[in-house]
Steps between C-alpha positions, in 0.01 A plus 500: 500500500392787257784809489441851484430454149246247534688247370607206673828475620749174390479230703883515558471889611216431754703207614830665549312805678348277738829310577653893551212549744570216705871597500694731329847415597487167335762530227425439091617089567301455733159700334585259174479231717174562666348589195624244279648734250870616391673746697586721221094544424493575853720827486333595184157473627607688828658761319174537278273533801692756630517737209131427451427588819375143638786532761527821695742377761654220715462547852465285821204490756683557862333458848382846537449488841908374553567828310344714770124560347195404752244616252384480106238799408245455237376843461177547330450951370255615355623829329255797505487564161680393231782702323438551141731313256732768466610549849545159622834436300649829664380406842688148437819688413455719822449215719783279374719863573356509818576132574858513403579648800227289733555138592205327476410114543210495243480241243230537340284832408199445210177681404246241487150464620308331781411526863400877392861563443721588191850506612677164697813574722725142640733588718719354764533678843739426809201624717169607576646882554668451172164370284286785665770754381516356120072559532554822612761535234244348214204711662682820515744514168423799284511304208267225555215682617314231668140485648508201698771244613376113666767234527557157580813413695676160532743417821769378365598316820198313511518085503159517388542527160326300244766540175808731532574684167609264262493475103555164473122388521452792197738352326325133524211641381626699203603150343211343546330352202303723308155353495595504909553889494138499337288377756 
């Protein structure tokens, strides 16, 4: 796997990283163990990752729907027109102010490009009255300035899902052989 350097991450790092994906509660004795290394590399290695970046933070995936959410948003806007360079760091600052005070269940907001959007909003809702409020919320906010808002939306309490959210088949396929990765 090539890093944001374009330079291809040890074999050891990639491995311990996908272990981590699959489960990061496992303790240092037992990652050695999977991985076939000592546990003192392990710790090092971990602690490199993090400082580099690599790791940004352990978590858990929990059954969203046990925790009271029915819905998961994927909100595609397509701004009006975009800010110049200048003002989109202060509108960043005045959003995470504004935010400080709101509780919201996003987890994910990026500018990207597709579906004649720019902007993607994730979020997790405990209802249908609650996602159509967060839209109004995105298409209204005086600091987003959006033309246009379309979004898919998942029920959460749905058997009929193919995959739940997982990053254990990622992490199968960032060890993968190189030559693998290539085709």
């Amino acid at each position: 796997m090539i890093d944001d350097r374009g330079a291809w991450m040890k074999d050891i790092e990639l491995r311990l990283i996908s272990e981590l994906m699959k489960n990061s509660r496992r303790s240092d004795r037992e990652l050695a163990k999977a991985i076939g290394i000592s546990q003192p590399t392990i710790g090092r290695t971990i602690r490199k990752l993090e400082q580099e970046g690599y790791i940004k933070e352990y978590t858990i995936i929990p059954d969203f729907a046990k925790l009271g959410f029915e819905m998961l948003s994927f909100t595609f806007a397509k701004l009006k027109e975009p800010f110049p360079q200048d003002v989109v760091e202060e509108k960043r600052k005045s959003i995470r102010e504004l935010l400080k005070n709101k509780y919201i269940s996003e987890i994910l907001v990026m500018s990207g490009m597709g579906l004649g959007a720019d902007r993607i909003f994730v979020a997790f809702h405990e209802s249908y009255a609650s996602y159509i409020d967060y839209k109004s919320w995105i298409n209204h906010h005086p600091l987003v300035n959006v033309e246009e808002t379309k979004s898919f939306v998942v029920n959460l309490k749905s058997e009929a899902h193919f995959r739940s959210l997982t990053f254990s088949e990622l992490a199968k396929y960032i060890t993968k052989p190189r030559e693998m990765l290539k085709k």
